[in-house]
N, C-alpha and C positions, 0 to 999 in steps of 0.2 A: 504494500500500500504506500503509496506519493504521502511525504510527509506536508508537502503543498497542497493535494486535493483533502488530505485530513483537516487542515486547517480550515478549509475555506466550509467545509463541512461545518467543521464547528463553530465557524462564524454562521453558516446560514440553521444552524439548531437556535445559536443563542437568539438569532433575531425571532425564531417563530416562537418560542418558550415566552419572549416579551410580550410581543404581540397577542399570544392565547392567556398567558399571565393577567395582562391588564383590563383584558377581553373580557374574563373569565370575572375579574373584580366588578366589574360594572353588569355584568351579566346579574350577578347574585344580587347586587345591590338595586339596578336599577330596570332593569332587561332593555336598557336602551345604550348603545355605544353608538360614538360618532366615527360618521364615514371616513374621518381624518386618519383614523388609527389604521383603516384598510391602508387608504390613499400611501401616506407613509411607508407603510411596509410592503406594500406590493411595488414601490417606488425602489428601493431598497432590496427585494429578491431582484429585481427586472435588471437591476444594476449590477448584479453578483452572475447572473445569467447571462450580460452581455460579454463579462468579463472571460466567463468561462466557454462561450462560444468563440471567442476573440484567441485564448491561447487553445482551444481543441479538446479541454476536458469536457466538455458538453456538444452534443448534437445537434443543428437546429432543427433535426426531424425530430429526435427527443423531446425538445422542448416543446413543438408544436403539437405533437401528441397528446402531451400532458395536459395543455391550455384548452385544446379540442376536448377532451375529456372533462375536465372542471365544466368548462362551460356547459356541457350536453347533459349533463348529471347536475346543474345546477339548475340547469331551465324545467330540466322534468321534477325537481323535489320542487321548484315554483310552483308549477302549475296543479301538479298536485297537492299544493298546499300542505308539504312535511317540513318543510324548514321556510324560518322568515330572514331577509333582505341579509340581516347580517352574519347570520348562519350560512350563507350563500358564499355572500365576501372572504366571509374567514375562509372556508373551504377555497376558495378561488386562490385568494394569497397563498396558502397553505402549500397549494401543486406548484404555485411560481416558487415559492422558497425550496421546495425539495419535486423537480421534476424528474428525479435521479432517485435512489437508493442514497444513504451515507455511505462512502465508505467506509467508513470505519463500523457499520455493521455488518456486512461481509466480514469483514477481516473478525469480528468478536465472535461468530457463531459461523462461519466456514460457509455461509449461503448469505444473498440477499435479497429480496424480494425482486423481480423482473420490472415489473411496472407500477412504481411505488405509489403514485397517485392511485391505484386501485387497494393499494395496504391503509392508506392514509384512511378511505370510506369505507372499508371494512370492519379496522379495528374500531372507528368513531362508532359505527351499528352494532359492533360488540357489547362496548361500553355503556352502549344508550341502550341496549336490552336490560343490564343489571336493573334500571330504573321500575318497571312495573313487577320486577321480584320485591324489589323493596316496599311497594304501594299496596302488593298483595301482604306481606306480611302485617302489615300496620294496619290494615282493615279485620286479617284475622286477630288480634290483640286485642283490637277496638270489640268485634264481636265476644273473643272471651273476658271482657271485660261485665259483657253483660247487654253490649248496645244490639238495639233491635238495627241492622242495617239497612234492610228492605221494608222497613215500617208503612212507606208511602209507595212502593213498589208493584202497585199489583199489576199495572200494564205493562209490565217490563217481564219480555220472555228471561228464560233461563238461561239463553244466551247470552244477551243482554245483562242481565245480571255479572255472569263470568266478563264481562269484557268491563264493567264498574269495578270491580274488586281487582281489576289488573291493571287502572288507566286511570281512577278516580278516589277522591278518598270524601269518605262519611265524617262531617267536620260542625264544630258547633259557630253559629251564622254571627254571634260578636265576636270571634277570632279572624273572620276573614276579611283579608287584605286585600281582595279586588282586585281587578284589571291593573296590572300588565302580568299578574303573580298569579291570580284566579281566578276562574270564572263559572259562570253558574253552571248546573246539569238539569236544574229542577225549577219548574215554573207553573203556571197556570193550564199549561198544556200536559203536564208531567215530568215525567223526568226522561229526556233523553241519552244516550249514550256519547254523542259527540258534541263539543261544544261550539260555541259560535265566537270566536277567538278575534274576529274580524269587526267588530264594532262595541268598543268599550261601554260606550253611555247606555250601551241597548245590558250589559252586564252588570252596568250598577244600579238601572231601574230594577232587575230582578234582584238582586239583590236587596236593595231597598224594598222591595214588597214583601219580601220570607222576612225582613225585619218588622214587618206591619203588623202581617199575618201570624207573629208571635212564634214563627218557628224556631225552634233550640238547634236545630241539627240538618244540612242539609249538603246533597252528591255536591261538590267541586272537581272542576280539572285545574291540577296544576300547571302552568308551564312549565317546561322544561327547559332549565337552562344550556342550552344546545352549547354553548362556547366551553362550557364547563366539561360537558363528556367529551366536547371535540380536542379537547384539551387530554382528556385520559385517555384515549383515547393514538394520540398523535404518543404521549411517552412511550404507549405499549407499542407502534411503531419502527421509534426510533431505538428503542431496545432490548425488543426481542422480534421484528421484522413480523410479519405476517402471522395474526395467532391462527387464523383458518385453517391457513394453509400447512400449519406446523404440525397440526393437531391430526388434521387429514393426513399426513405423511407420516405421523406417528402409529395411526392406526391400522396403516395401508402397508 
């Protein structure tokens, strides 16, 4: 391994570790980060890439690759509405800073991932599955604690139900913090399974009414702070390369 390509390596980890670091801070705190912090560091990979096109450690069919991919995987979780604007961005920046493998994960574990833009969105879907383990267990807790969960439940098939206990949590209505953190599952119409995450005021009228209507406990969805897993996500990456695939090969 180029003790030159190692370096540059670890100059482009430290800049994405900042970038998901600060991401990740404002994610928890506020679920709003500004476009500045994309703008900067995509400013900043592009600049590490030109460098590396320039002396021949990088490809520009590599590179284009990579870009082509973020983009096409970033239009489709748009459109299907699984990740928001800056869920998008980070991922986009994310492929510009590492459109390669590190070296120097090759070199720690004798393999490297092929096309590490597809390690980067795999292990993030990894990390973001852990999430509805942890929503299920806190609903079962809550039930053996005693709480009726499905008290207001009766239109809601038994599918439906399993998909609340993996995605939603049964919460008391003066605890909740509202839009951008929460949003309602349960209304005048009942309780649906998906939420309507797309217009705030329309989640805090509902919300405001279960406060009316005197209710103690009712379905929320939380957000997900997306920059947060995309961030464990990107470590389990950068070092230990591809869990899928490791796992798969383990077994095979």
């Amino acid at each position: 391994m180029s003790p030159y390509l190692w370096h540059l390596d670890l100059a482009r980890t430290a800049l994405a570790l900042g970038m998901l670091g600060y991401g990740s801070y404002r994610d928890l705190r506020t679920r709003e980060i500004h476009d500045l912090l994309w703008v900067a560091s995509g400013a900043a990979a592009l600049t590490i890439d030109a460098y590396e096109l320039f002396t021949g450690t990088l490809g520009l069919t590599q590179l284009l690759y990579a870009a082509g991919f973020a983009a096409v995987v970033g239009l489709a979780l748009w459109l299907l509405r699984l990740m928001g604007e800056a869920d998008i961005l980070a991922f986009a920046v994310l492929v510009l800073i590492h459109p390669r493998a590190p070296s120097y994960l090759g070199a720690g574990w004798g393999w490297a991932p092929i096309f590490f833009p597809f390690t980067l969105l795999s292990n993030a879907a990894l990390a973001g599955a852990v999430t509805p383990l942890g929503t299920l267990i806190s609903n079962l807790a809550a039930r053996l604690r005693g709480v009726n969960l499905f008290e207001r439940a009766e239109g809601v098939s038994a599918p439906g139900r399993l998909v609340l206990l993996f995605t939603a949590r049964y919460v008391r209505v003066e605890s909740i913090r509202g839009p951008p953190f929460e949003y309602p599952l349960e209304g005048s119409e009942g309780i649906r399974v998906r939420p309507n995450i797309w217009d705030d005021e329309a989640a805090k009228k509902a919300f405001s009414e279960l406060k009316e209507k005197g209710y103690e406990l009712t379905w929320v969805s939380s957000t997900l702070p997306y920059i947060v897993v995309m961030t464990a996500g990107y470590l389990l990456s950068v070092v230990f390369g591809d869990i899928m695939f490791r796992v798969l090969f383990t077994l095979v």
